[in-house]
N, C-alpha and C positions, 0 to 999 in steps of 0.2 A: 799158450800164454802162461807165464810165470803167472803161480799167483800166492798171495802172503799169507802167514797165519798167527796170530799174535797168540804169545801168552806168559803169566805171571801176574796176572793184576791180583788184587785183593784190598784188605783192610789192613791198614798199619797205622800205628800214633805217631801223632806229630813226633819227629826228631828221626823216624826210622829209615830204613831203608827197603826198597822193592829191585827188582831186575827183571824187565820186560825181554822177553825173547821176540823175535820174527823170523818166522823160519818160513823161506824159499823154496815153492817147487823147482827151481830151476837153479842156475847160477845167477847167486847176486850181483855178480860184473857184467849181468845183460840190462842192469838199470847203471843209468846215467850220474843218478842220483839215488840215496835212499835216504828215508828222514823218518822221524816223529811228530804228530799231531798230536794235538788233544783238545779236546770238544768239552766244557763246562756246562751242565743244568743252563739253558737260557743265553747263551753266549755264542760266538761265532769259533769253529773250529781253527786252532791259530796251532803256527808254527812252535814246536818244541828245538828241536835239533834236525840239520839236514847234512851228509857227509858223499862228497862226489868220490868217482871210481877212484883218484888219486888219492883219496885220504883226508882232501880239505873237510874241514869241518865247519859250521855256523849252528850257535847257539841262541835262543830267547835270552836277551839279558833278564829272563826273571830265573833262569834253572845254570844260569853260568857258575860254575865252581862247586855247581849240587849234583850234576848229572854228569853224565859221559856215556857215550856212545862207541860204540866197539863193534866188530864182526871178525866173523871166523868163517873164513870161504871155503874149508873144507864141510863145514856143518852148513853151508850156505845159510848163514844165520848173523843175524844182526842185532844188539842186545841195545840195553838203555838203561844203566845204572842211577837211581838215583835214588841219593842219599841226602840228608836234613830236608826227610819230604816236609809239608805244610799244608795245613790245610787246603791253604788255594789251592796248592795242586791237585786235587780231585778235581777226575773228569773221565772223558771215555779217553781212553791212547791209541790209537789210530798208526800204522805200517804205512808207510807209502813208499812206490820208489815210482820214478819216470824215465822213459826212453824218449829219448829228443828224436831219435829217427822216423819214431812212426807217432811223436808226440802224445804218447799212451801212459798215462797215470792208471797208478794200479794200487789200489787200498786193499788193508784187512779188515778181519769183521769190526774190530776192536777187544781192548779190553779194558774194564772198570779198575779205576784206583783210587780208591777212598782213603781219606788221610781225617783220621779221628783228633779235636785239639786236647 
């Protein structure tokens, strides 16, 4: 079983920028999908960005035009740029990818992104 490993979180002021890595034991073209979470103090874990084996991508209208999502399949590795962070965006950031074949969701441990105003 592939399985994920995030990292890059930290402390930045509002207006900066972070780049979350998620790096694959495996090949990333054996998910279906792979995306970003993130989990706030007290809130339910919601959709950031989700991008299918072809390329599609789907964004949170709250991170559209701040963020962007990328990978490098020789690093089997999937990134998460995101730039005019905001306070709201602090939260844990969460790897996910899914295989529709055997309907197997696969998270990482997370990482913390704390956004100072």
């Amino acid at each position: 079983q592939v399985q994920l490993v995030e990292s890059g979180g930290g402390l930045v002021q509002a207006g900066g920028s972070l780049r979350l890595s998620c790096a694959a034991s495996g090949s990333i073209f054996s998910f279906n999908t792979m995306g970003w979470y993130r989990q706030a103090p007290g809130k339910q874990r919601e959709l950031v960005v989700v991008i299918t084996k072809v390329g599609n991508t789907n964004y949170a209208d709250s991170v559209k035009g701040r963020f962007t999502i990328s990978r490098d399949s020789a690093k089997n590795t999937v990134y998460l740029q995101m730039n005019g962070l905001k306070p709201e965006d602090t939260a844990v950031y969460y790897c996910h990818g899914f295989q529709s074949l055997r309907e197997r969701h696969t998270w990482g441990q997370g990482t913390q992104v704390t956004v100072s105003s």
